[in-house]
C-alpha positions as CSV (number, residue, x, y, z in Angstrom):
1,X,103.0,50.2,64.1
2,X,103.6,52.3,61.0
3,X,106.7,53.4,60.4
4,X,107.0,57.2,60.5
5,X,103.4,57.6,61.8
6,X,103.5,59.4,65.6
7,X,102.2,57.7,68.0
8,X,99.1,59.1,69.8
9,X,98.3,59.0,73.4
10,X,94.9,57.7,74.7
11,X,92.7,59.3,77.5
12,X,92.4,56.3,79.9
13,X,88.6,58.0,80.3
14,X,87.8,58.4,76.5
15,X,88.1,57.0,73.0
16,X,89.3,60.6,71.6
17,X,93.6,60.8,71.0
18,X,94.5,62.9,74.1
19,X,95.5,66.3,73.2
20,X,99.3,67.2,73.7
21,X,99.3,70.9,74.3
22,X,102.2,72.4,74.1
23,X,103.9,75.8,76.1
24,X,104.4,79.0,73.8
25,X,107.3,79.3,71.9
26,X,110.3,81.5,73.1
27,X,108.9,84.6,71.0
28,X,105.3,84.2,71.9
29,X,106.7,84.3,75.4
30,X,109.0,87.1,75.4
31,X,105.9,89.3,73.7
32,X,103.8,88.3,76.5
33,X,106.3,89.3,79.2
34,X,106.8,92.4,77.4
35,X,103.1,93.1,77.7
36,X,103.0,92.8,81.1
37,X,105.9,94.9,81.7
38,X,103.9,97.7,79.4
39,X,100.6,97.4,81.5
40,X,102.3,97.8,84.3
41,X,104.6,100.7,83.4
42,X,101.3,102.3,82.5
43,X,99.2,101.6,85.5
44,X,102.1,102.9,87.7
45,X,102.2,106.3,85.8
46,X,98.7,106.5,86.1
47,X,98.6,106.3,90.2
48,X,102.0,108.5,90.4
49,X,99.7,111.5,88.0
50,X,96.9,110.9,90.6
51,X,99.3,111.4,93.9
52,X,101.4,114.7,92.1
53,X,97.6,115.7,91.3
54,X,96.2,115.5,95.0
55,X,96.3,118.7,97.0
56,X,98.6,118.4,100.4
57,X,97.2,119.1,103.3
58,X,98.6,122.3,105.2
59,X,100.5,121.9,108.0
60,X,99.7,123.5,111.2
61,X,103.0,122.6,113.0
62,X,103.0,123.4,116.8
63,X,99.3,125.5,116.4
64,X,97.5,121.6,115.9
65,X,97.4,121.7,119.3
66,X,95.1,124.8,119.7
67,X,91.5,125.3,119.9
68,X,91.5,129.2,119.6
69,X,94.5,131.5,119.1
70,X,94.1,135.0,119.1
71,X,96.3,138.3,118.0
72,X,94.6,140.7,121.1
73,X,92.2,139.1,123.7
74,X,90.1,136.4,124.2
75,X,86.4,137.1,125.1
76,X,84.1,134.3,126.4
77,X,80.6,134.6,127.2
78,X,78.4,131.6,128.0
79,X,79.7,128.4,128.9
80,X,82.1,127.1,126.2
81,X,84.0,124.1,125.8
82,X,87.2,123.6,123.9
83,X,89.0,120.6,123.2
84,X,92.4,121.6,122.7
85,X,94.2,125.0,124.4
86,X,93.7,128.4,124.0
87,X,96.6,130.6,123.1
88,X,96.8,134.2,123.0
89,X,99.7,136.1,121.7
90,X,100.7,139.4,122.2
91,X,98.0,140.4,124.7
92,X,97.1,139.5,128.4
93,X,92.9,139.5,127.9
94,X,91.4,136.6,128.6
95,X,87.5,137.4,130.0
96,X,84.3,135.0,130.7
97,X,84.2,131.5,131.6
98,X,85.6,128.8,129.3
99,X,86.1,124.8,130.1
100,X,89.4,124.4,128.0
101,X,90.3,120.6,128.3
102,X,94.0,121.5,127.0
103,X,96.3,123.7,128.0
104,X,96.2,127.8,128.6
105,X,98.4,129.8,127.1
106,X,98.9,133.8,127.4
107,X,102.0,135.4,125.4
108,X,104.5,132.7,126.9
109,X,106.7,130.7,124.8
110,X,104.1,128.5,123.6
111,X,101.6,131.1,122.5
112,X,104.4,132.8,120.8
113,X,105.4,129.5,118.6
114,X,101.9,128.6,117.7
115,X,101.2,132.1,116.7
116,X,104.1,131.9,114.2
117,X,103.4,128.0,113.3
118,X,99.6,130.0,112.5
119,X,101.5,132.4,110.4
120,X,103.3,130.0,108.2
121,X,100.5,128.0,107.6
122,X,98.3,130.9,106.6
123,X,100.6,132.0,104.1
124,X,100.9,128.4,102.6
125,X,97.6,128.3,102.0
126,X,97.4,131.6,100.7
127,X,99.9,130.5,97.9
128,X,98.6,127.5,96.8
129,X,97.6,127.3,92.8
130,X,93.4,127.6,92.7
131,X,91.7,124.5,91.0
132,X,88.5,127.3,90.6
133,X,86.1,129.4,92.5
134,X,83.7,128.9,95.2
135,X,81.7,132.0,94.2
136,X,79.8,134.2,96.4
137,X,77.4,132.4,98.2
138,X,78.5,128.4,99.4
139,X,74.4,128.0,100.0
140,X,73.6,124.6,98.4
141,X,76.9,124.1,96.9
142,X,79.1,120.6,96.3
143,X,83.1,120.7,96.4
144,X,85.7,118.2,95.4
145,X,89.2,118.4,96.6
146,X,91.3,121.2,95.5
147,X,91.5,124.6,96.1
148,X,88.9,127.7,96.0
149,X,89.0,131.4,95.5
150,X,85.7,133.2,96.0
151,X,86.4,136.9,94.6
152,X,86.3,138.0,97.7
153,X,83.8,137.7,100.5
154,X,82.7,134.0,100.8
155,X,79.4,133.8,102.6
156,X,76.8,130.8,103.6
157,X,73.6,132.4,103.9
158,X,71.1,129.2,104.4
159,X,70.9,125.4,104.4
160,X,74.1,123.6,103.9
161,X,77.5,123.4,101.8
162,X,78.9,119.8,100.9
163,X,82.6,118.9,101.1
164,X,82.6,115.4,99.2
165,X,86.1,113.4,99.5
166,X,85.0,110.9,97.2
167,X,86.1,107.9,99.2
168,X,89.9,109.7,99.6
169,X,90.1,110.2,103.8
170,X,93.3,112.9,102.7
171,X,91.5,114.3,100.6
172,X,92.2,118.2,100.9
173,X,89.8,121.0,100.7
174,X,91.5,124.9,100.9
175,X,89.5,128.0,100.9
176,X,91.1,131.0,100.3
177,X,89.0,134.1,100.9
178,X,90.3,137.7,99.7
179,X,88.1,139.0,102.8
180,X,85.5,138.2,105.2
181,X,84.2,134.9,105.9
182,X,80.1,134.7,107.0
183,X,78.1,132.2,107.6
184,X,74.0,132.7,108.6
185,X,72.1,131.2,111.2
186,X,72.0,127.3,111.6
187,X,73.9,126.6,108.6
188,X,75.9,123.5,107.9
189,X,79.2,122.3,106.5
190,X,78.9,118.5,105.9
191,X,81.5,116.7,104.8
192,X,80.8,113.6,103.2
193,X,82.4,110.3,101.6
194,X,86.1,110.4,104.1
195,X,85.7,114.1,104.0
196,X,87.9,115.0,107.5
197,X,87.8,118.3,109.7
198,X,91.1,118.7,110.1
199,X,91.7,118.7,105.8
200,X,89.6,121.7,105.4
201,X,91.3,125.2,105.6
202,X,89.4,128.7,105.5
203,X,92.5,131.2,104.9
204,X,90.5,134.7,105.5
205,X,92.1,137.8,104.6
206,X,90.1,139.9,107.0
207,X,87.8,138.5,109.7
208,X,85.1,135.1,110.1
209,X,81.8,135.8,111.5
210,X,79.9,132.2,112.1
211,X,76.6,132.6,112.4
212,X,74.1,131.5,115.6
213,X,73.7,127.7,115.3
214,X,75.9,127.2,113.1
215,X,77.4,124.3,112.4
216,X,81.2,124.4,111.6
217,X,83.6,122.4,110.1
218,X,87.3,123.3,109.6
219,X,90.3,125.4,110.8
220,X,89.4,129.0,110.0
221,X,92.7,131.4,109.6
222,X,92.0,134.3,109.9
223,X,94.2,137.5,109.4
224,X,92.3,139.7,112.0
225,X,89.3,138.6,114.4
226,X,86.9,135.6,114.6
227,X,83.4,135.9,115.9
228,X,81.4,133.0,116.8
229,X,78.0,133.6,117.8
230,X,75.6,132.0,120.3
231,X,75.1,127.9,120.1
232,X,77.7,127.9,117.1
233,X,79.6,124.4,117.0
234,X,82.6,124.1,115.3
235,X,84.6,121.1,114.4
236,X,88.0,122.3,113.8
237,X,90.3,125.3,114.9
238,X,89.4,129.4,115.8
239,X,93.1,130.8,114.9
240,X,93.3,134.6,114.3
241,X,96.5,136.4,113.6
242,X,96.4,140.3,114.8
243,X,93.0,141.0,116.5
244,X,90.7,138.6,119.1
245,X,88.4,135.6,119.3
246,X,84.9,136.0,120.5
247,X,83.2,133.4,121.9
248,X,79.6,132.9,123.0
249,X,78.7,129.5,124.5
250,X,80.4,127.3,122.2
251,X,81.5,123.7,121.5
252,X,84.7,123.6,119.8
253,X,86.2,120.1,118.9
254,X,89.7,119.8,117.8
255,X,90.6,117.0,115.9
256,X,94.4,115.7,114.2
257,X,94.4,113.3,111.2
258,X,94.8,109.9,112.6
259,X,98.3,108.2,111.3
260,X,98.1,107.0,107.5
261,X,95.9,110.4,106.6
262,X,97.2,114.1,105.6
263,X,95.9,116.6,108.1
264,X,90.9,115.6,111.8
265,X,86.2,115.6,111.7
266,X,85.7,112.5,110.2
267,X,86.5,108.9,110.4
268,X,90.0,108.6,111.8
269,X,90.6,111.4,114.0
270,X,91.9,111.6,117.4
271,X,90.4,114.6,119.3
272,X,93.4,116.9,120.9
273,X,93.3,117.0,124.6
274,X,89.9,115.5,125.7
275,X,90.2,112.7,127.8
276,X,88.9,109.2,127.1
277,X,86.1,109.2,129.7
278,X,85.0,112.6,128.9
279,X,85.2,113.8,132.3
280,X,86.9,117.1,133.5
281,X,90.9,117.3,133.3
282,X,91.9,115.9,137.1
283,X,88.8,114.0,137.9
284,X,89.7,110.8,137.1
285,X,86.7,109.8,134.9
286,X,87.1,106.5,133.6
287,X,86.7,105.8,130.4
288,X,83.5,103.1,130.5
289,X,85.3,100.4,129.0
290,X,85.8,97.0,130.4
291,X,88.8,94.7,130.0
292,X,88.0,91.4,129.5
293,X,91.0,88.3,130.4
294,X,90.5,85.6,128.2
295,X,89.6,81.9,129.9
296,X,92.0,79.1,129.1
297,X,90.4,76.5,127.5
298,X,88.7,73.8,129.4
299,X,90.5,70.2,129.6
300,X,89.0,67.5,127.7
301,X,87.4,64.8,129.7
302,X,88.8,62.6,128.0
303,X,92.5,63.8,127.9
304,X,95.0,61.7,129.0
305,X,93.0,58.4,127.9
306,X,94.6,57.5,124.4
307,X,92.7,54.3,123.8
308,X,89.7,54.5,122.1
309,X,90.3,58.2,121.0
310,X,93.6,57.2,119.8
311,X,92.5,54.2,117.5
312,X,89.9,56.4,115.9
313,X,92.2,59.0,114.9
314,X,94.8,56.8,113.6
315,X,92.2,55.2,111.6
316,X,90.4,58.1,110.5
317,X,93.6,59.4,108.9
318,X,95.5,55.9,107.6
319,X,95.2,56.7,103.7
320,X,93.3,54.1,101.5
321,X,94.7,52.9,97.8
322,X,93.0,54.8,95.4
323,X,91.2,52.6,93.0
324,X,91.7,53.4,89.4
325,X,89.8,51.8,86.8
326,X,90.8,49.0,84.3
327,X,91.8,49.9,80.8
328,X,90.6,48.4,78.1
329,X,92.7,46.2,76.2
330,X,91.6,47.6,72.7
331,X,90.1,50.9,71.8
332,X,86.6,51.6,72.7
333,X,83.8,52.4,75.4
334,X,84.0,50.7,78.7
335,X,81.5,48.0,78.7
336,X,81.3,47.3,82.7
């Protein structure tokens, strides 16, 4: 060999030098790391923006529990169904025929603390900053997550208003309503895309009136009365402060956020005080479903015999030399 000439390694598979490659020098390296660190500072700014940017939900405290809450009276006429209790505080009037699935309370101790929980919550959301407004009419309307302030009355007069969560099951929707709240005859409020009952909040500065057939979604706070008319379904909360709830056959589910999202309707809520089975408090429905006990695993017929079996698996796993093949002795193709 020629002195001062580096020797080059040869790819036992090819005629070409092998290639030495070499790792980045210490500078290289340290500007790469520093990269890094840069993308990630960046992408963690970016996320913490998005979570100061999200609206929080508004907390209900010890009124979650509550179907209807009223300031007055209670009237029911028809045969309603409620999922959580019914409160009413101060007042004793509670008329007509209701199947509450929760608890009843009139002006006790309870009633009294979700009447105040109602009033903190209604004045949270009363606060909040407005991301816009909703308008007049919500009739064939689309809403993100934020906040809205109508003028003043809000009403949905036909078809259908979407609440689209864009994927976000917290995703918070507030509506804050200078005056009265209507809604016409078999309307909808559909949320869409992880949109979730229990994240939407109508705060109504007077009274709500929902329309015959309609179809509801949300907790409705409202400073004086709440009328829902015949067949009206809502998926969500009746909770007036000083005057009463009128019912008139309806179906009113109350749902809580499962654990992991802000505020219930939707994928991931747990429905307050309905039982599993869907039977009547006390009557011992069952549930439907079926538990089912795992079976042991059959024994092998041939457990306990390690001859044959034994032999194959020890020869199935004893490792074979790897055969490599011969280099050539001088430079060039391999000629076998």
């Amino acid at each position: 060999m020629t002195r001062g000439v580096p020797a080059k390694r040869e790819s036992p598979t090819s005629d070409s030098p092998a290639v030495i490659r070499r790792p980045l020098g210490g500078a290289a390296a340290k500007t790469f790391r520093a990269v890094l660190v840069v993308v990630g500072l960046l992408f963690s700014l970016l996320f913490a923006s998005s979570a100061l940017g999200a609206t929080a939900t508004v907390g209900l405290g010890s009124a979650a529990s509550f179907s209807v809450v009223a300031g007055s009276s209670v009237t029911k006429t028809g045969p309603t169904t409620m999922s959580g209790d019914l409160g009413l505080s101060p007042g004793s009037s509670v008329t007509g025929g209701a199947h509450v699935l929760g608890e009843t309370h009139v002006d006790d101790a309870v009633a009294i603390a979700a009447k105040n929980a109602l009033t903190t919550a209604y004045n949270d959301a009363a606060s909040r900053p407005s991301n816009g407004s909703a308008g007049t009419d919500l009739a064939g309307q689309v809403f993100l997550p934020g906040v809205r302030s109508p003028s003043s009355s809000l009403l949905l007069s036909s078809g259908s208003v979407t609440l689209d969560a864009q994927g976000n099951p917290n995703a918070v929707f507030i509506f804050q309503i200078g005056s009265t709240l209507i809604t016409g005859s078999n309307t909808t409020v559909l949320l869409v895309n992880g949109a979730q009952a229990c994240n939407v909040f109508w705060q109504v500065g007077s009274s709500a009136t929902l329309g015959t057939g309609t179809s509801f979604a949300g907790t409705i706070m409202a400073s004086a009365s709440i009328t829902a008319n015949t067949a009206a379904t809502i998926d969500g909360r009746l909770l007036a402060g000083t005057a009463a709830v009128t019912l008139e056959t309806n179906t009113i589910t109350t749902s809580n956020c499962a654990s992991g999202t802000s505020g219930g309707g939707g994928v991931g809520e747990t429905t307050v005080g309905a039982q599993a089975g869907g039977g009547a408090p006390g009557s011992g429905a069952s549930s439907g479903s079926t538990t089912t006990t795992p079976k042991l695993p059959t024994a092998s017929k041939t457990a306990g015999k390690p001859g044959k079996t034994a032999k194959k698996r020890r020869k199935a796993t004893r490792r074979h030399p790897t055969v490599r093949p011969a280099l050539p002795h001088k430079r060039g193709a391999f000629t076998g």
